[in-house]
Phi, psi and omega in degrees: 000322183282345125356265168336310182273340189282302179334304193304316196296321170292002214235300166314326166305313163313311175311309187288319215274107164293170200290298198301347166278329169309305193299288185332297179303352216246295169298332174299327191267242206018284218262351160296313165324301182323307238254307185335314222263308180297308170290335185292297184302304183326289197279349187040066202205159205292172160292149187278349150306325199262158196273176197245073175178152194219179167261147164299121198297352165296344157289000170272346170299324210270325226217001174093177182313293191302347184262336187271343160319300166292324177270355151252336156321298182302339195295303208272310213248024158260354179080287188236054177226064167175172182284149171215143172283343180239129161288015181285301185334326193282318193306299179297324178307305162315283249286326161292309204280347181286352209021060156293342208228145175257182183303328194264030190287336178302335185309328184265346187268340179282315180297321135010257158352273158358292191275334159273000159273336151321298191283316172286357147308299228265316167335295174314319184311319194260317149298122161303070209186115174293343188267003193290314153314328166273008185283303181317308173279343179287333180280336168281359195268300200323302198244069195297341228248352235235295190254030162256348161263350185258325216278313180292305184308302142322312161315304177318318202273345144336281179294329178283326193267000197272301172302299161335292181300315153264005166290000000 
């Protein structure tokens, strides 16, 4: 939804914005992403953008599964109320209210999400182990370098197809 509403804004932006300011502005966020993404790895540290907080895992003890469920989701999924490993989210975020993006790119920042939770669901299927999802995570927590290169490595492939697409 917060996608959805930066789009809304951008589809106004497009009137005021000429295209080549647009392109211009749109590669100057990509490569601040780049250089963000790239100093994060460098330093072997969270994105230098994002705020140092989460929610707390004690809600799920206080308030059960289905609610701390909804309170990380929202968490996850609001952009900037929580740690990210990446600055792309911000990067896409610009990049709609600048209205560079169409609206549904949230759809693709949710598959994010989505799709390793999927894969460490469809993983467990194959381990004899109730826990094998949490093994996936636990080994991606061990080695953040894993998902901080597919994370630059998107970006890249952003920026380049991005430049591409509008030439």
């Amino acid at each position: 939804m917060l996608f959805a509403g930066a789009g809304a804004i951008g589809i106004t932006a497009r009137e005021f914005i000429t295209g080549n300011a647009r392109l211009v502005a749109s590669l100057v966020i990509l490569l601040a992403a780049f250089a963000c993404d790239a100093y994060s790895m460098w330093r072997k540290t969270w994105c230098p953008l994002t705020l140092r907080r989460q929610t707390p895992k004690n809600v799920l003890y206080q308030y059960g599964a289905g609610r701390a469920a909804i309170a990380w989701g929202l968490d996850a999924g609001l952009v900037f109320t929580t740690y990210r490993m990446s600055s792309i989210c911000w990067a896409l975020l610009a990049l709609e209210f600048l209205g560079a993006a169409p609206w549904w790119i949230g759809l693709g920042y949710g598959a994010g999400f989505v799709i390793p939770l999927l894969f460490g669901c469809s993983v467990s299927l194959f381990w004899n182990s109730e826990n094998a999802t949490t093994v996936v995570a636990q080994t991606l927590a061990r080695r953040p370098a894993i998902a901080r290169i597919i994370c630059v490595a998107g970006l890249t492939a952003a920026v380049i197809s991005y430049r591409a697409w509008l030439a």
